[in-house]
Structure formats: structure tokens, C-alpha cells
C-alpha atoms as one frame of an Amber mdcrd trajectory, in Angstrom:
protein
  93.948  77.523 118.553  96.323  74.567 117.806  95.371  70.723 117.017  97.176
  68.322 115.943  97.476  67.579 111.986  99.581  64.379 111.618  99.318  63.992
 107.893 101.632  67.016 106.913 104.625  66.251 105.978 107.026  68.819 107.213
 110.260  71.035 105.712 113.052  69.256 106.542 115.101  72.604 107.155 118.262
  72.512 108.901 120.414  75.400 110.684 124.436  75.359 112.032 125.991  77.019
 114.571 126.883  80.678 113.843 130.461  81.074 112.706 132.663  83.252 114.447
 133.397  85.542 111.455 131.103  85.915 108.271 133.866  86.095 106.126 136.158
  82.642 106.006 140.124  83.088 105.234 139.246  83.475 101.407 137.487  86.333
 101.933 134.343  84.408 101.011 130.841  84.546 102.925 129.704  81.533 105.149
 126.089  80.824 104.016 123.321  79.085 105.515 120.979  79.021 108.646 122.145
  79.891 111.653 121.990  78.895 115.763 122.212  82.333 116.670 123.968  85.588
 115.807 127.196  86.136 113.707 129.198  88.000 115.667 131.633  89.712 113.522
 130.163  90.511 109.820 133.974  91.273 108.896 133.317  92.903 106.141 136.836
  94.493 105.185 138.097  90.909 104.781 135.500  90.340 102.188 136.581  90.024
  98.574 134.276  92.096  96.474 134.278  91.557  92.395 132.332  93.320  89.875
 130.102  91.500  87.152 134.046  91.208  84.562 135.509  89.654  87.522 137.538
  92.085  88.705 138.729  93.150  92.103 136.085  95.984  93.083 137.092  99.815
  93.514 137.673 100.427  97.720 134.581 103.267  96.717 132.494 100.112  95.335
 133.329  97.934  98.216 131.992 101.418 100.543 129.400 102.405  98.237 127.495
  99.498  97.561 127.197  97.682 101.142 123.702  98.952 102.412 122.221  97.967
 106.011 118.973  98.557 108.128 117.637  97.590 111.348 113.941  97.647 112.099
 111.652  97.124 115.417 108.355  96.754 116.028 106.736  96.819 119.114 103.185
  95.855 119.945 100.906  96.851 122.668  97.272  96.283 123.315  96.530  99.830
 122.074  99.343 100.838 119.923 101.862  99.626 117.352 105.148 101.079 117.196
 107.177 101.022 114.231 110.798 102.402 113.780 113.405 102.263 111.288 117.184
 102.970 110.410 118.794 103.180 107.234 122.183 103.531 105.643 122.357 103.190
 101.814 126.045 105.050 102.057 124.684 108.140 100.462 122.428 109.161 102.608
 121.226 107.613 106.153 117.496 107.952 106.735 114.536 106.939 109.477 110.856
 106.600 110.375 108.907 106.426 113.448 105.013 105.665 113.481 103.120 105.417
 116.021  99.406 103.690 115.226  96.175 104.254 117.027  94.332 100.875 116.745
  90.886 101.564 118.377  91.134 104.980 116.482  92.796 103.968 113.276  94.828
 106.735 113.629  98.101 106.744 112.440 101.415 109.444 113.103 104.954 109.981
 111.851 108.149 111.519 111.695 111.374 110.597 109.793 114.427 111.807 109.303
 117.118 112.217 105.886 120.469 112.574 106.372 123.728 113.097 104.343 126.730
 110.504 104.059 126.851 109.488 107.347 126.409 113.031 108.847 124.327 112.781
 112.255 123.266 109.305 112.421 125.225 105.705 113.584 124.728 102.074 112.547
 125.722  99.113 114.206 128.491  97.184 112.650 127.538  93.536 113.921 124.211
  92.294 115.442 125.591  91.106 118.154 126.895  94.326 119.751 126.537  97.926
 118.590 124.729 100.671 118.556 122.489 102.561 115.936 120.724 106.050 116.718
 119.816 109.394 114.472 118.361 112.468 115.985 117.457 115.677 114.810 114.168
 118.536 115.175 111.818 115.363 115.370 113.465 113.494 118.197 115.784 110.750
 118.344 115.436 107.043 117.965 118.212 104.649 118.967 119.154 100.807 118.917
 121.422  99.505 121.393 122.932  95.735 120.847 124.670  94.476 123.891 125.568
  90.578 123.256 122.747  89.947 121.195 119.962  91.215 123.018 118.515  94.661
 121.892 117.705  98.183 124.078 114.740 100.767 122.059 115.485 104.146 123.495
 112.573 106.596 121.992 111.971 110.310 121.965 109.806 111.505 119.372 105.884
 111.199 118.218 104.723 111.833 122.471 106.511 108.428 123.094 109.057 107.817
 125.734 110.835 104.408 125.936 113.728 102.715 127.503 113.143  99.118 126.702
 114.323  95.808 126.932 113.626  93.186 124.174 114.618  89.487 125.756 113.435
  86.858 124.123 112.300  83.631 125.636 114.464  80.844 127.406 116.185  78.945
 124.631 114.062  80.765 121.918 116.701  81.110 118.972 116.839  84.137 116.121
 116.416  83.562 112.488 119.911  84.673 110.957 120.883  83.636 107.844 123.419
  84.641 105.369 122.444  83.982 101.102 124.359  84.763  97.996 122.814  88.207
  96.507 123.347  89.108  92.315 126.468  87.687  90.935 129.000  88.768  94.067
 127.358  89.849  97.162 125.755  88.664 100.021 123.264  89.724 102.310 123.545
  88.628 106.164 119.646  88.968 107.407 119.109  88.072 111.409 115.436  88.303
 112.993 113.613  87.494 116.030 109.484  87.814 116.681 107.469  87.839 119.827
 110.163  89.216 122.330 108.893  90.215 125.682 109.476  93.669 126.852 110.663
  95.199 129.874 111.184  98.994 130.541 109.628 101.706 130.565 106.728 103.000
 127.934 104.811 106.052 128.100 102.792 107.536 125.326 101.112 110.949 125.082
 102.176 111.260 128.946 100.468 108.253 129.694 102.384 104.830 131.401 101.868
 101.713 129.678 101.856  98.831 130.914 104.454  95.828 129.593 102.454  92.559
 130.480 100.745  92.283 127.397 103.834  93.794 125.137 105.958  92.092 122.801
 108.535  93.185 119.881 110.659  91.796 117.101 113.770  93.118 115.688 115.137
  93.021 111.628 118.650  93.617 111.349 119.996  93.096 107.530 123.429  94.038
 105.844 125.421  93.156 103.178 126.046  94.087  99.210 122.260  93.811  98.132
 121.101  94.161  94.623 121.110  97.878  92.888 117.877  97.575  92.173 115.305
  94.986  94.489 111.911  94.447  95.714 110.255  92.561  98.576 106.850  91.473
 100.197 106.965  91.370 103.260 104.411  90.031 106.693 105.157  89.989 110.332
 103.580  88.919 113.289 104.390  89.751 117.251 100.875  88.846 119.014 100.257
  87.769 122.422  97.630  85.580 122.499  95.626  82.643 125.120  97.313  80.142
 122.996 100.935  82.011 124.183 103.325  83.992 122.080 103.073  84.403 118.148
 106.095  85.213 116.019 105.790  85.383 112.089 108.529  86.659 109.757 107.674
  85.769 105.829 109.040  87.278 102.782 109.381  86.563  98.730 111.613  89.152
  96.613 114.929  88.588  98.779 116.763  85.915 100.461 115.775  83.044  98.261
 118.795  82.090  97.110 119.916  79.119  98.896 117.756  79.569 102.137 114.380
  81.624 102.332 113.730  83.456 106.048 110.811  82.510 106.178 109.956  81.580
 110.025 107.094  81.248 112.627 107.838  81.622 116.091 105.533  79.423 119.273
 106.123  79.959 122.733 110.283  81.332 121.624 110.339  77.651 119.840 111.584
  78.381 115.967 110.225  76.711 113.101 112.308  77.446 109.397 109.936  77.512
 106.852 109.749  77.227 103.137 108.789  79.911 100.461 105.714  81.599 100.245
 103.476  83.496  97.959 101.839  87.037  98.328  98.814  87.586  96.686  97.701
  91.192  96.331  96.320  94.202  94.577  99.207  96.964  93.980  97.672  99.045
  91.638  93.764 100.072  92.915  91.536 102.753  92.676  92.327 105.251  95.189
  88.752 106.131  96.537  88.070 102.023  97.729  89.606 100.609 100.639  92.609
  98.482 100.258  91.529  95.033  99.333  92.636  91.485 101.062  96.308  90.281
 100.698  96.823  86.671 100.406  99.462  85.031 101.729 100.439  81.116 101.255
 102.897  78.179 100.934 102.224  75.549  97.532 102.850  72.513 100.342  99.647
  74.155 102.662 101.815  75.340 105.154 101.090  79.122 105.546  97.555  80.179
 104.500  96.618  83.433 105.742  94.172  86.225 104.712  95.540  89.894 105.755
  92.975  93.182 105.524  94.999  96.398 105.702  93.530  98.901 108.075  96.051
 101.778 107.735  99.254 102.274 105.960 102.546 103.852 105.969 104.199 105.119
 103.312 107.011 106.968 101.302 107.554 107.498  97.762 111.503 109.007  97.044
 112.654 110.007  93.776 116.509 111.208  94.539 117.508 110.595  90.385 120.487
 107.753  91.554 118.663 106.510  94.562 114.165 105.655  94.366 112.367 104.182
  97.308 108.775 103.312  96.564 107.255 102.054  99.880 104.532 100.972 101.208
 103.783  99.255 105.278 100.301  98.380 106.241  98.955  97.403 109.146  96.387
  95.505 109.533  94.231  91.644 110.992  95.585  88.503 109.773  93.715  85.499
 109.843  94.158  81.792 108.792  96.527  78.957 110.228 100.254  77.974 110.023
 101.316  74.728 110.502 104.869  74.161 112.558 107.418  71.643 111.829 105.594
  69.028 114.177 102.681  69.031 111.991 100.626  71.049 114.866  98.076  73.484
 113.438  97.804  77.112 114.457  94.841  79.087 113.896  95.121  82.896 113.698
  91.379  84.545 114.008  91.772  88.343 114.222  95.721  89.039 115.006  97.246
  92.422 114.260 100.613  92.359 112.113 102.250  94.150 109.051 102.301  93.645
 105.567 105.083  95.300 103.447 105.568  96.277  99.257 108.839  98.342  98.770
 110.735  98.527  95.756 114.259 100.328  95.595 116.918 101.321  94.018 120.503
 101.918  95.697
């Protein structure tokens, strides 16, 4: 539902068009929000520095620029989830595939060696990211900004489009990250999908299917942590995107950002609220997440979870996706109130080290 709630007083958040190159002629990062995607991340013009301000080794400048691109994809019946990584020393990826009316969730991932059997896109707005191996494959294909899923593994066979609405803009940002790097983060909720979906041998049909899309690079910190939500719902009100996160990307700009009908609204920062550390035999208890200004308040209850715990000595990964029923209300830039009763989304805790 959405009414009308003239007395907020809205974020007065502003965005530029995307520059051509990440990197300016200094070898410095643009930052900011962004109109759309960077093309070129140019990241071998980029002047690197360690914490004694000195040029960084060329294996520093390799070693410590990390990237990952993420998609979810939500049908009436399912929730698809699927993941590629490249931390340098190894490349790794997940695929889930959730049950909701039988809370039954399945995966597969795959680990592989310094970029042995597996591809990453260099730029967000064309590329191409895949891994394969026993499990199946999973690949990303970026052709001028919009995104192709191509899925083989878990019973599920896709070729799909994600197009996002007419004039509906990403969020893609770029914000300073420790004491020299910079992370470039671009994402875009509530995409519809065209294509071809079958699961378990089964068609599905794409009228009530929408997606979103993560793609983040850049020299992140060595050791980090995030909260994460996200939202791609379909509902009678129209399209619902929701991308919110505290841990990363607050330096400068947050990407936080709700999506109505492919119309963007840049939001401020948020708050997550939640119980980490719980006794095993209860179910997982209620997140909170909120704004100070009243902006975002939103109850989440987990219903199933994914995750991964990865103790490689250099290299840790302790994470944890749920998925789960968010309700509440957002309020958009126009001061219009949207109420969310019962919508499915993800939560996310991960810490790492890499």
C-alpha cells in the first residue's frame, strides 16, 4: 500500500552522470553517485599506495583488488540465488535454489585456484563472468549494461534476460575504502525477466518474475564485514526494489536504495538490529532494520538460511544469507509511504578476510 505522508522531510541525495573512465588522468578514483554504469573501471591506470605512502608492489596492486557479482531471481515458488567470486587467490561460487511453500532449501558451489577455470567481468557494462565444474556451470553475461543468467546446475535450466524498466536507473556508486582504495559498487532491484526457466523439468512461467543484480570491485579492506537486505517483489501496488547495507560503502555515499515502479530513490544509512550469536535449537529470531530520520522501518523473520564458514589460514569467510518475510514501510523521496505486509527478500551477515 502507498499514501501520501507530506510531513517527512526527505534526503536530499544527489547523483552525476557516470564518467567515462573510473580512474581520472591522476590515476585517482571519481567518487560519488552515479546516472548509470561506469563503463571502463580502468584499473591499471590507478595509482595504488600502501599505508607509508609508497608506490604499491605490481603483486599488491594484483593481489589485493577483489570483485563479485551476485543475482537473485524471484519467482512465485522459488528463489534463486547465485554468486561469483574472485579474491585473486582463489575464485569461488554458490548456487541455491529455495523451496518456499516447502522451506526447502539446495546448493552447490564451487572453489577454484588463482584464476584456474573460472572468468570475471572486467567492467559492468560489458563482460562476461562464468565457472563450471562436476556441479554445473553458472554464467553472467553483460552486454551494454543489461545482464544474461545462463544456469545449469541444482535441476535448473535458464537462459534469461534481466531488463529493467523504461528509464529505471542502477545504483552505482564509487567510495573511498581504508586509507588508499576504492570500491566501485553498481546495483539494480526488481528487473523483469524474459527467457527461459525450467526447474526440476518443469517450465516456469516469467509473468510474475523479477531479479536484481550486485556487481562490486575495487581494493576493499583486508579484513570487512557487512549487513546486508534486499528486496525484488512483485506486488498489486507494482514492482519493489530494496538494496540496504551498513559495514561498507559509507564513506562518502551509503547504497542504500529503494526501487518503485524502475523509479530510484538514494537513501540514507540504516541500522540492522539482530541476534548473531543464539542458541542453536530455537528458530532464528526477528531482524530489525531502520533509518534514525523514520525512513526505513522494517521487521524481517528468517525462514531458511544459507551458509558457509571458510577457514583457509590467510583467507576466512564467515557467512551467513537468510531468506525470509519482510514487513514494515519505506518512505520514498516524495514523502509517499510504502507498506510491505508479508514480502519475501534476503538478509545477509558475512565477515571476511582477504
Amino acid at each position: 500500500m502507498t499514501e501520501n505522508n507530506l510531513p517527512w522531510l526527505p534526503n536530499m541525495l544527489t547523483s552525476s552522470a557516470a564518467p567515462q573512465s573510473l580512474i581520472d588522468e591522476y590515476g585517482c578514483a571519481v567518487y560519488g553517485h552515479f546516472d548509470g554504469p561506469v563503463s571502463n573501471l580502468a584499473v591499471e591506470q590507478f595509482k595504488y599506495f600502501n599505508e607509508m605512502d609508497k608506490p604499491a608492489s605490481s603483486w599488491a596492486k594484483h593481489f589485493d583488488y577483489k570483485q563479485f557479482q551476485f543475482v537473485s531471481i524471484v519467482t512465485p515458488h522459488y528463489i534463486i540465488g547465485v554468486a561469483l567470486a574472485d579474491i585473486r587467490y582463489v575464485g569461488s561460487a554458490f548456487c541455491y535454489l529455495y523451496d518456499i511453500k516447502a522451506n526447502q532449501l539446495i546448493e552447490t558451489s564451487w572453489l577454484k585456484p588463482l584464476g584456474l577455470g573460472y572468468q570475471m567481468s572486467d567492467s559492468p557494462m560489458q563482460g562476461k563472468a562464468k565457472i563450471k565444474g562436476g556441479q554445473g556451470q553458472v554464467e553472467f553475461d553483460i552486454e551494454q549494461g543489461l545482464w544474461r543468467v545462463r544456469l545449469n546446475t541444482l535441476g535448473i535450466e535458464a537462459e534469461l534476460s534481466l531488463q529493467p524498466e523504461v528509464l529505471s536507473l542502477p545504483m552505482a556508486m564509487c567510495n573511498p575504502t581504508g586509507y588508499s582504495g576504492w570500491t566501485y559498487t553498481q546495483k539494480h532491484n526488481a528487473l523483469k525477466v524474459t527467457g527461459s526457466l525450467v526447474i526440476n523439468h518443469e517450465p516456469q512461467p516469467l509473468q510474475r518474475v523479477t531479479a536484481g543484480y550486485d556487481f562490486s570491485a575495487g581494493y576493499m579492506r583486508r579484513e570487512t564485514s557487512w549487513r546486508w537486505a534486499s528486496i525484488n517483489s512483485l506486488t498489486e501496488h507494482g514492482s519493489l526494489g530494496l538494496n540496504l547495507a551498513a559495514g561498507v560503502n559509507e564513506t562518502g555515499c551509503h547504497e542504500n536504495v529503494f526501487w518503485h515502479n524502475g523509479e530510484r530513490h538514494l537513501l540514507g544509512p540504516v541500522h540492522f538490529e539482530f541476534t548473531r550469536h543464539r542458541d542453536k535449537t530455537k528458530s532464528a529470531a526477528s531482524w530489525r532494520v531502520y533509518s534514525a530520520n523514520g525512513q526505513v522501518e522494517l521487521t524481517f523473520t528468517p525462514k531458511s538460511c544459507r551458509q558457509e564458514k571458510l577457514n583457509l589460514w590467510l583467507l576466512k569467510s564467515n557467512f551467513r544469507q537468510y531468506l525470509g518475510r519482510f514487513d514494515g514501510c519505506i518512505i520514498d523521496n516524495f514523502g509517499n509511504k510504502h507498506q510491505l505486509d508479508n514480502v519475501f527478500g534476503l538478509t545477509e551477515d558475512h565477515f571476511a578476510r582477504w
